[in-house]
N, C-alpha and C positions, 0 to 999 in steps of 0.2 A: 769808375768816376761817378760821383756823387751829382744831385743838381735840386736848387732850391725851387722845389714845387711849387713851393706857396708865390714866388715871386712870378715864374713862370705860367701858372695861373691867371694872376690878377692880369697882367698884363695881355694875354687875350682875351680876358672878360671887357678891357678896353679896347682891345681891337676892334670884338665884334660889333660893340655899340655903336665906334667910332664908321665903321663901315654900315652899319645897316647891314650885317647879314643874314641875318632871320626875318627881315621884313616879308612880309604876304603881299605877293604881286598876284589881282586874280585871273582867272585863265578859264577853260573851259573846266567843263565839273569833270570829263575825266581824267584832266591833270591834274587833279587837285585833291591833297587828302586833308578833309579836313577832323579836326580833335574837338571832342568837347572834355575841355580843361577841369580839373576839378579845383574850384574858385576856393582857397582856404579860407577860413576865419583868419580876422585881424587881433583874434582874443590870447594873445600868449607869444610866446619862441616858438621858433624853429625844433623841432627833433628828430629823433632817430629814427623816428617813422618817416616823417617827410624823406628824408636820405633815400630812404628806400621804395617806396610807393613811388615818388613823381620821377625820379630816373628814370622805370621802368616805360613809363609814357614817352620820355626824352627817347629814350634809346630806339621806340618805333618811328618819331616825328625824324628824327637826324636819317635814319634810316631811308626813310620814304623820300625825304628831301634828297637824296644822293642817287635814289632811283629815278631822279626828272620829274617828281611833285611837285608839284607848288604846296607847300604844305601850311594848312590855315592851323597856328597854333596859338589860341589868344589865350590872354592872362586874363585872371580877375579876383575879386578879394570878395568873400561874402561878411558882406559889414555890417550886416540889419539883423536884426531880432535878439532874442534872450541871450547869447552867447556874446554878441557886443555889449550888452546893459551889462551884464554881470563881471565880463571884464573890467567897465568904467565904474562899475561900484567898487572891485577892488581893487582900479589903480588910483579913487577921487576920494575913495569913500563915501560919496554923495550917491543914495539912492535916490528912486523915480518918486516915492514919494517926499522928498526935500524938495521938488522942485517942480515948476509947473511942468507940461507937455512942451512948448516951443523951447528953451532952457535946458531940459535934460539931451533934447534933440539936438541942440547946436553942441552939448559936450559933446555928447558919442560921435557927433561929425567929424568934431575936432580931433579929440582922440585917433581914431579911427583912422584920420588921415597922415597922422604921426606916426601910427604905428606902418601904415602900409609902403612907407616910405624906407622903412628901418627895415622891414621883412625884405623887400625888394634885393637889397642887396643880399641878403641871405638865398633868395632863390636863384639870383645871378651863379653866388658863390658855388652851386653845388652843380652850374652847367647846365640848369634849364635852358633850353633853346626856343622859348616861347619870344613875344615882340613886345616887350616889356614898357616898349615908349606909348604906348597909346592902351590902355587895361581898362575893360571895365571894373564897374562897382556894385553889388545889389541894392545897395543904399540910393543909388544914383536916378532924377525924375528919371529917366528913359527909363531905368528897371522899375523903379515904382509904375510908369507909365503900364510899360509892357504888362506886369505884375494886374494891375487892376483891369485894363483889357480887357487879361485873359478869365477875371471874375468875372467879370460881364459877360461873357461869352460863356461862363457857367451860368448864371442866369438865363439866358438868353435859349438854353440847350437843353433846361431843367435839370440842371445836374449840379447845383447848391440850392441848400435850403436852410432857413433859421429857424428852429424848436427848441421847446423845453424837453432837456433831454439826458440823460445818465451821459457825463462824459468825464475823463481821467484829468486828477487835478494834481498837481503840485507844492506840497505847502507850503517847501522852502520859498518854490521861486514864486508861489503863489500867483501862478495860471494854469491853466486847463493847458493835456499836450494829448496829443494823439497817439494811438496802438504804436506807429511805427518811432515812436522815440520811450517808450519803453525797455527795459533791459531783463530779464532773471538775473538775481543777486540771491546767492550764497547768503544766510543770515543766521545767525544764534538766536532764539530763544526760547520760550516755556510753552510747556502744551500745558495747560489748563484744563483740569479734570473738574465740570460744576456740576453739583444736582440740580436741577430742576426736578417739578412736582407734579405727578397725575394722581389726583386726590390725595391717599398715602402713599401713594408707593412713587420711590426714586427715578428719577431720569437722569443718569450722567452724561455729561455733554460735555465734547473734550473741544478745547477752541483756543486758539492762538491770538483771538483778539474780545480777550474778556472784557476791554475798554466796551466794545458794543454791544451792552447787552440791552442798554436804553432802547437800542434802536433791532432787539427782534421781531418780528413780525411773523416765523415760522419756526417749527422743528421737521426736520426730515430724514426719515430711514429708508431704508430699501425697502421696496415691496417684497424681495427674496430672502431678509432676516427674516428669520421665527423669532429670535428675542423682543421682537418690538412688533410682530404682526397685529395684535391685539388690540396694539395703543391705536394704530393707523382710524385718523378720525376723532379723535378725541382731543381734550387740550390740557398743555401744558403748562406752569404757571411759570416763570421767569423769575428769581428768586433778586431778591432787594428792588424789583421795577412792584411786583406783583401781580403785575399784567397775565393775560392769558393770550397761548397762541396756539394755534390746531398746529395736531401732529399727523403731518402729510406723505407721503411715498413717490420715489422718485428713482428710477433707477440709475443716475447717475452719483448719488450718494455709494461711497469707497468703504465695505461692511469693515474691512481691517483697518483704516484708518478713526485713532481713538477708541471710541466707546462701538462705532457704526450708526450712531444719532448724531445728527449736525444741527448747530442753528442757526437758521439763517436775517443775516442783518443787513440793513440797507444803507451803505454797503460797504462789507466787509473785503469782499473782492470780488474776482470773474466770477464767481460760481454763484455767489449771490445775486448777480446780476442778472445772472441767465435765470434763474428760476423765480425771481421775483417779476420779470417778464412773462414766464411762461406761465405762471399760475394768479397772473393780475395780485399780486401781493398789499399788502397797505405799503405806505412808506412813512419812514420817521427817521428824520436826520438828526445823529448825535453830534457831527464831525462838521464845525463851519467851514469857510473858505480859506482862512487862515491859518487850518490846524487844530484849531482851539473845540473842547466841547460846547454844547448846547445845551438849549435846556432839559432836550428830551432825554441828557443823559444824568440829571436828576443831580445828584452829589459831585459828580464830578464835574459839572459845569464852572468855565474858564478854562482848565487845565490842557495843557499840552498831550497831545496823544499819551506820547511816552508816561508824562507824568499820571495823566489819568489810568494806565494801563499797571501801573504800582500801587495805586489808591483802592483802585477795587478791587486788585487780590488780597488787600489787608481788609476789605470791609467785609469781602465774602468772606474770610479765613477764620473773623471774626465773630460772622453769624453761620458758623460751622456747613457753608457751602461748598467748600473744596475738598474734593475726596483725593487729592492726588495733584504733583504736578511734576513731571518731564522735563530736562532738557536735552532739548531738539536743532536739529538743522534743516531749514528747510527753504524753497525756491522762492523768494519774494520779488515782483513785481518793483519795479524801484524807476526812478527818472534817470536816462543814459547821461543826462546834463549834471547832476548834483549827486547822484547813488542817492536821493530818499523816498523812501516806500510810497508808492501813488495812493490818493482816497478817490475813492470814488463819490461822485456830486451830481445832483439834480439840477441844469444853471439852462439859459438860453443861450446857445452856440449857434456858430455857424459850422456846415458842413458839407464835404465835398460827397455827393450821392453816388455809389461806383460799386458798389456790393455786387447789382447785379452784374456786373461787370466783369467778372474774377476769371471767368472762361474765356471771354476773348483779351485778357490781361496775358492769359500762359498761351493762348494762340500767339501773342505777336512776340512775344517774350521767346516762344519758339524759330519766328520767324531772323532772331537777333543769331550769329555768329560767338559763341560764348568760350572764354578762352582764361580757364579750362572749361570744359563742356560741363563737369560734372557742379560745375556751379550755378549752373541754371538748375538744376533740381531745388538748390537753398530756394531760389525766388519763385521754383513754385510753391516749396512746402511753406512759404513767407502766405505768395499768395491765396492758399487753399485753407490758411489759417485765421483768416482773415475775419471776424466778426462784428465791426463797428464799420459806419462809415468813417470818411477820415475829417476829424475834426480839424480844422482851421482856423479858428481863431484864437487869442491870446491878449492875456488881460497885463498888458503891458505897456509902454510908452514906444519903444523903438523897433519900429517895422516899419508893413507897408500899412497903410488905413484902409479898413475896406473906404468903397468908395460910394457911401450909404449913408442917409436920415432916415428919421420915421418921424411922422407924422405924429404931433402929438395930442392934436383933434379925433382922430380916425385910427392911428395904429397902423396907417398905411409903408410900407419902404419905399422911400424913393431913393431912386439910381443915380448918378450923375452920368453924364451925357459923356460920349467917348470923345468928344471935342475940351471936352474939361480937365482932362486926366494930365497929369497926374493930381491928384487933390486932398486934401489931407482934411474934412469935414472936421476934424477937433479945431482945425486953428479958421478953416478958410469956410465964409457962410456959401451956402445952398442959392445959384444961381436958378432956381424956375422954385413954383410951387407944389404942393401935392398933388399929383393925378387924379389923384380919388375924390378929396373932399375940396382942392383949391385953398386950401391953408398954406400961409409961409409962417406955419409957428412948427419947423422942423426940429429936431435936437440929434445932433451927429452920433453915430455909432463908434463907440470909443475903442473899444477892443481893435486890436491889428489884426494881422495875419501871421499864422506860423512861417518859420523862416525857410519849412520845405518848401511850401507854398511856391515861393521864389525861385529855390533854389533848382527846384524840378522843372524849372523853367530856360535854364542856360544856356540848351544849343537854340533857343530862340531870342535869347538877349545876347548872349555874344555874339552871334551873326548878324542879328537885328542892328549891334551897336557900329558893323563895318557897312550896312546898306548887306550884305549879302545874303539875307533869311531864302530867299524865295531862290536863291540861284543855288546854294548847297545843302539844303534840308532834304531829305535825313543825313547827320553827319557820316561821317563812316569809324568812326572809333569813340567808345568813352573807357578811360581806365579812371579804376577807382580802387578800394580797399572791401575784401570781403566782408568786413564787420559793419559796411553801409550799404548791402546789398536790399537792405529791408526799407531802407528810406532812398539814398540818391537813388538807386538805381530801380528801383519799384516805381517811385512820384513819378519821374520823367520819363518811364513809360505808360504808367499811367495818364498824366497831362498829354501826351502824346495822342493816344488812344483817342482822349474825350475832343482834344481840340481839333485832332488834323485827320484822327483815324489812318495814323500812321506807323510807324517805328520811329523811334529819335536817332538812330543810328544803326549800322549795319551791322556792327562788331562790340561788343563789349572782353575788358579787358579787366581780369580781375588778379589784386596782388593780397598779400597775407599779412601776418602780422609781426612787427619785431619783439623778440625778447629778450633778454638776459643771455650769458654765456650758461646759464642754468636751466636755461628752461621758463625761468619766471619772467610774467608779466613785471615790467618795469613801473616804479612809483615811487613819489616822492619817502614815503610811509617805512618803506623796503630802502632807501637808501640805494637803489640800482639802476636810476637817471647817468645815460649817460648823454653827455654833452657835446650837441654834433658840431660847433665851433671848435672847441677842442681835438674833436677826432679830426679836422680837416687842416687845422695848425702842425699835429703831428702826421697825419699820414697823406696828407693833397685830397681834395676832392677828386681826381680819377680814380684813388683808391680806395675813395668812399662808392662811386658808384661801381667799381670792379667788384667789390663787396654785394652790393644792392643785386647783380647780374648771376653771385651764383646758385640761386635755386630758382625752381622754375616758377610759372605766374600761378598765383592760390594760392604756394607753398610759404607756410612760415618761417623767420630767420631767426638765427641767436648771434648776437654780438660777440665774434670771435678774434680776437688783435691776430691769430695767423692769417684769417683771412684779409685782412688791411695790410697786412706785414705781404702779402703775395701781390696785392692790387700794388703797391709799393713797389715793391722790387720789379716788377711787369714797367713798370714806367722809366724806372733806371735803367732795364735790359736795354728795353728801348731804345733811350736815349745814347746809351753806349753802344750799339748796333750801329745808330748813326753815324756814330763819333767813327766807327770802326772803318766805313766805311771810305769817310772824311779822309782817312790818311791812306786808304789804300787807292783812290782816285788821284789825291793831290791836286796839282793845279791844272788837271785836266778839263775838258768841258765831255757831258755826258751827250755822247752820239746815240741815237736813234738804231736802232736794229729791228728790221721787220722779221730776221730770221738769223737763228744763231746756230753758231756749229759745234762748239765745245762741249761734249757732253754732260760735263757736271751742268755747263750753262743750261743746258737742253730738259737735263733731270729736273732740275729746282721748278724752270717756270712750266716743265709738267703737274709738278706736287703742287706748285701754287695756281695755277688752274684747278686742279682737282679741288684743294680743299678751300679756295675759293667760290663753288660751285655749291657744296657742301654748304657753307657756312652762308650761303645768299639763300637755299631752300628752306635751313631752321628761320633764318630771319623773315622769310615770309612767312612762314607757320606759325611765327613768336615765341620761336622755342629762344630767345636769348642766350640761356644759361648753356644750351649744346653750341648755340654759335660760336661763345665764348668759349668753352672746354676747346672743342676741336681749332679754336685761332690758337688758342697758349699750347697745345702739344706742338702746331706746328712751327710757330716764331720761337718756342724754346729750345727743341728735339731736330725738327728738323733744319731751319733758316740758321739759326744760331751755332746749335753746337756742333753743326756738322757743315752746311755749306758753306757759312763767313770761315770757316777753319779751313774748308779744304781750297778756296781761294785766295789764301795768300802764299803758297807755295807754288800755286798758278800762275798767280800775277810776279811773282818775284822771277819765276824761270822763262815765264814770257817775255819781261820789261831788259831783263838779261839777254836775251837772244834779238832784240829788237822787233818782235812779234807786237807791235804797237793793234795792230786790229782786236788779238784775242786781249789783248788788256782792255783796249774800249769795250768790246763785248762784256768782257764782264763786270767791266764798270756799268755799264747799263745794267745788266742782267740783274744785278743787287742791289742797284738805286731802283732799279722797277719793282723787285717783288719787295724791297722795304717800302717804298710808296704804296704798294697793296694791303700790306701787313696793318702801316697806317690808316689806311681808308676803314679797313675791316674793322679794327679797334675804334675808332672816331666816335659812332655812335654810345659805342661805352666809358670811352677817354677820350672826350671831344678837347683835351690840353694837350698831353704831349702828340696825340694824333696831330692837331695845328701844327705845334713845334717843330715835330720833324717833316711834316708838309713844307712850312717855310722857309725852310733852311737846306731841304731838298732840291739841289738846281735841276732838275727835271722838267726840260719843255712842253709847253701848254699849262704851265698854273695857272689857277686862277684866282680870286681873290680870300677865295679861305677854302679848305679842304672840304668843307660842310657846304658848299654848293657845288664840289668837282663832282662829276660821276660816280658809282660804286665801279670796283674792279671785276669786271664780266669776262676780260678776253681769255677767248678757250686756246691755249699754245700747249697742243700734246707729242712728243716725242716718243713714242713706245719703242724706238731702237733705244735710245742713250736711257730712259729711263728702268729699263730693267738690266741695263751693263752696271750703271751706276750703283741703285738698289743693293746689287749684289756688292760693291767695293764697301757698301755703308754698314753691311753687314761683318764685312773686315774692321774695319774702323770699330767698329761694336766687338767683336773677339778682340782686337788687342788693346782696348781699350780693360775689358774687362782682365784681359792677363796683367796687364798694368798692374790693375787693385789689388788681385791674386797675391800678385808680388810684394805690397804694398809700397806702390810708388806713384806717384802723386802723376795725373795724365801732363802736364808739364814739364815733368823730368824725364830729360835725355834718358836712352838707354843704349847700350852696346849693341846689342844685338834682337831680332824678335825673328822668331820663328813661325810662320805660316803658314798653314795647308790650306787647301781650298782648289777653284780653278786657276790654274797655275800661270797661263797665259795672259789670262785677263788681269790676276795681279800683278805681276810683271809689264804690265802695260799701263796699271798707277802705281809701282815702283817709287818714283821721286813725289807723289803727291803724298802716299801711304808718310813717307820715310820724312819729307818735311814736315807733314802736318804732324803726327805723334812724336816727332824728334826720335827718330831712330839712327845710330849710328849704320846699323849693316841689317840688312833682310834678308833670310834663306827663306825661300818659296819653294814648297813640295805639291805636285796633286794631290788631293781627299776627297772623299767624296761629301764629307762638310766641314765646314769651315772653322777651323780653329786656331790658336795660337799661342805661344809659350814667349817669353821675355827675358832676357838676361843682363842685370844692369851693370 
């Protein structure tokens, strides 16, 4: 019997709402587990990643809820900074520069809150069991409020500061971003083999970005080359600038990579950076803020990187400077936001000071519960890599505002007052004067804050937003996705660190990434977008999250239809189990039994004790995917195909002889362990779990499955469960002679032959012989069990 998911779905998604049963009622802190939610962007659809990632969160919250939690699981939508403007740019077409600051600000609100309206029901859809009627927003004064605070409190701590400083810039999105939104990107292009000149004699210099030659300032070799020892000291003349640059040694110059002379330009990348630091280098910018060359880069000035990077290989090519040119593939530095290759810029930034910081960052980072373990190494080798402070501002319209003027008398900063907050200095004027000189000719700091900034702030704005910061901080769970291990989950313990000098949470939970049935990252590019409204129209969302459950947490997925086609058929079993049920009770009511006599009865809610007990240890460990292995052998292997079988031949020769007790028993017996089977699956298929919960007459329900208890009680029989064991073992031989024969386990047969212990089979005779449809049984002793068929 078939049953339409999608209808039976929806209409618990209205249940739940309609009852309020995910609300957070609070309690003391150690009833209460609370979540720090990962707040999505409002920039796009729903996908196949979502399916998978926020289940894995659901699946511990439903869980801990069932264990007597009160479980704080709040929503939120991170709707502020570069990932909302660029969304409203390309759903309006109106960029920031079309329009003032208060104007592009009321679109992206606008926007923003249409879309999170439209998401809403997609996170419903997929059986989040977060409290969906009351979410925050990062966009929202309380997060701006919190958001600016907690600068102030950088301040306040000495741990921001504003300088002119090398920080990474973006040309598309044209702002500065910081190390952790960085990417390595795979890229195609030419190694550039150039001479340069020591008096007469050649210097070739092999370089990937011939566009900077305006902006050399050094050549460097290895101290350990003998090809270039000689030069060391002397200078180089830079061909089409005509400039001169000393030729320096450095032992971090790569002798096999190109020529083993590098040149360095300000700046061309990390490498350049570091050693124009460490050797006090000149500076000379070719590359403005926009992209565009300079004038320091002589002839190619206006030109776009790219373009200008085609211009000079034809001018060198021309003045016979290219001895050679390569193509290569190699690691570029790119923006995680757009894939394009970061410049590096001299600008006044703000920035959060935590360098020194880095040891007690993997101290507390140690002190977190990591799950898998082996994924705390990523966030240390994140944080042992660490070379910049972290740049936080962003030359943009839609964030938070620092909450800052300067003086423009004195060059003083003045702060706004924490009674002012939240406050947005571009639109709203400077209540007090300059500290310093007593001027009110202030002019606001326009730059925002990066949207980590914020974001690494969530188990204090989402708790802050219930009144409960001070009663549940540190949370006890964040799950997140390993490929934001370097930003979410780095910031907020770092924010953590500098504000409370604490942990943000006790646990963190990491999940992997989805791909293709091939192996390949999904893109629109590749055409291998799959579309999670579609999968959830064709296979239910429990068998989108049945899917989401089977590898373990860190481990990557591929989009496989058997695996949907299983989560599927797991729901139908189900519901057919029920059904089966339904008619072997009838119009009985289900009696209560503290203690049952009938063996098979006695076996079953042994194994369901057992692998009850089993499946409650992985789910405190967060092994999910063994939780889930070990429920499906049990409800398919053992519940299914052997006890509902061998209890209608039961109840048939009971309800026959007027044995009304052992038919109630086992009426109970199999409404109880299917209500368990249910509870146990719930946190994974929190629908058909409901379904058959509701429709289960079983006394003491309560008002959804997802607030009853988990199934704890220990009911072990070790006489009937190893009589039994052994009958199942028969069942298992003549099943298999069945096949032998090939005849279908359905079909009658004449006769089967059996060896084994001869008395005990003889003692389930009419169970054996109803349940397989055997006409006649010859039972012999053996010393194992075997069995022959004759149809």
């Amino acid at each position: 019997m078939d049953i339409d998911v999608n209808q039976m779905e929806e209409k618990w998604i209205r249940y739940w709402d309609e009852k309020d049963v995910y609300r957070f009622e609070p309690a003391d802190r150690d009833k209460v587990f609370a979540i720090d939610t990962p707040p999505p962007t409002v920039s796009g659809k729903m996908h196949m990643g979502h399916s998978f990632s926020y289940p894995h969160i659901d699946f511990i919250a439903r869980y801990k809820r069932m264990r007597g939690y009160h479980v704080f699981f709040p929503w939120g939508f991170d709707d502020n900074g570069l990932p909302t403007e660029r969304y409203v740019e390309k759903e309006t077409g109106i960029k920031p520069s079309d329009s003032n600051v208060e104007e592009f600000i009321r679109l992206c609100k606008e926007i923003s809150e249409s879309s999170e309206k439209s998401l809403l029901e997609g996170w419903k859809r997929i059986g989040m069991s977060c409290y969906f009627k009351d979410y925050y927003v990062t966009s929202s004064p309380e997060s701006i409020r919190i958001s600016q605070s907690m600068f102030l409190d950088l301040v306040r701590k000495g741990r921001v500061y504003r300088d002119l400083a090398p920080s990474i810039r973006c040309p598309t999105c044209k702002t500065s971003i910081s190390q952790i939104e960085m990417k390595d990107q795979e890229m195609h292009t030419k190694l550039v083999y150039i001479n340069f000149s020591v008096g007469d004699r050649p210097l070739t210099i092999a370089t990937t970005r011939p566009e900077m030659l305006g902006s050399c300032v050094a050549v460097f070799v290895n101290p350990d080359d003998a090809r270039y020892r000689d030069l060391i000291g002397k200078e180089a003349t830079v061909p089409i600038f005509g400039n001169h640059v000393r030729i320096m040694a450095d032992a971090s110059v790569d002798m096999n990579f190109g020529t083993g002379a590098e040149m360095v330009c300000t700046f061309g990348d990390q490498n350049d950076l570091d050693l124009w630091k460490k050797y006090n280098l000149p500076l000379k910018i070719s590359i403005d803020k926009d992209g565009r060359m300079t004038e320091e880069a002589g002839p190619l000035k206006g030109l776009s990187i790219s373009d200008a990077r085609k211009k000079i290989v034809e001018i060198l090519r021309e003045g016979g400077h290219v001895v050679k040119e390569e193509s290569i593939k190699h690691s570029v530095n790119t923006h995680e936001r757009c894939g394009t290759p970061i410049e590096i810029f001299i600008e006044k930034q703000w920035f959060i000071k935590y360098l020194d910081l880095k040891d007690a960052f993997i101290e507390n980072g140690r002190k977190i519960e990591w799950t898998p373990e082996y994924m705390r190494v990523r966030y240390e080798n994140w944080v042992n890599g660490l070379k910049w402070d972290w740049l936080i501002s962003r030359q943009r319209y839609y964030g938070v505002p620092f909450p800052v003027w300067y003086c423009a008398d004195c060059g003083n900063t003045v702060y706004a007052d924490e009674s002012e907050l939240p406050v947005d200095p571009r639109i709203q004027k400077p209540s007090k004067k300059c500290d310093r000189c007593g001027s009110t000719n202030l002019v606001p700091e326009r730059d925002v804050m990066d949207t980590w900034a914020t974001s690494s702030l969530t188990p204090r704005i989402a708790l802050t937003h219930f009144g409960l910061f001070d009663k549940y901080y540190p949370e006890d769970l964040r799950g997140q996705g390993h490929d934001i291990i370097s930003f979410w989950a780095f910031t907020t313990i770092a924010r953590s660190k500098i504000h409370d000098d604490r942990i943000p949470w006790f646990r963190i939970m990491i999940s992997g990434n989805v791909y293709d049935m091939y192996g390949e990252k999904m893109s629109k590019s590749k055409g291998n977008i799959v579309d999670i409204y579609s999968m959830i129209d064709k296979y239910g969302a429990d068998a989108l999250r049945f899917w989401a459950s089977t590898v373990s947490q860190g481990d990557d997925i591929r989009i496989k239809d058997q695996d949907f086609t299983r989560g599927r058929r797991t729901v139908i079993k189900m519901y057919n189990a029920k059904k089966l049920i339904d008619i072997l009770k009838g119009d009985r009511k289900i009696r209560l039994f503290e203690d049952v006599k009938h063996p098979v009865n006695r076996w079953i809610l042994t194994e369901d004790s057992r692998i009850m007990e089993t499946i409650t240890t992985h789910m405190d460990n967060y092994e999910v995917s063994k939780a889930r292995t070990a429920l499906d052998t049990f409800f398919w292997n053992v519940f299914c195909d052997n006890y509902l079988e061998m209890i209608k031949p039961i109840i048939q020769k009971a309800s026959a002889a007027g044995d009304y007790d052992t038919v109630d028993e086992t009426v109970y017996t199999a409404s109880k362990v299917m209500l368990d089977v249910a509870k146990a699956y719930a946190p994974i298929m929190p629908f058909i779990a409901e379904e058959i919960y509701q429709t289960i007459d079983f006394p003491g329900r309560k008002i959804s499955i997802h607030v009853d208890s988990w199934p704890d009680e220990k009911r072990r029989y070790s006489d009937a469960n190893e009589e039994v064991s052994y009958i199942v073992s028969v069942i298992d031989a003549i099943r298999s002679a069945k096949s032998a024969a090939k005849v279908s386990v359905g079909t009658r047969v004449k006769v089967a032959s059996v060896k084994g212990r001869k008395d005990l089979i003889e003692k389930y005779r009419d169970l054996l012989s109803g349940m397989l449809r055997i006409d006649s049984m010859e039972i012999a002793d053996g010393d194992a069990v075997d069995a022959t068929v004759f149809p």
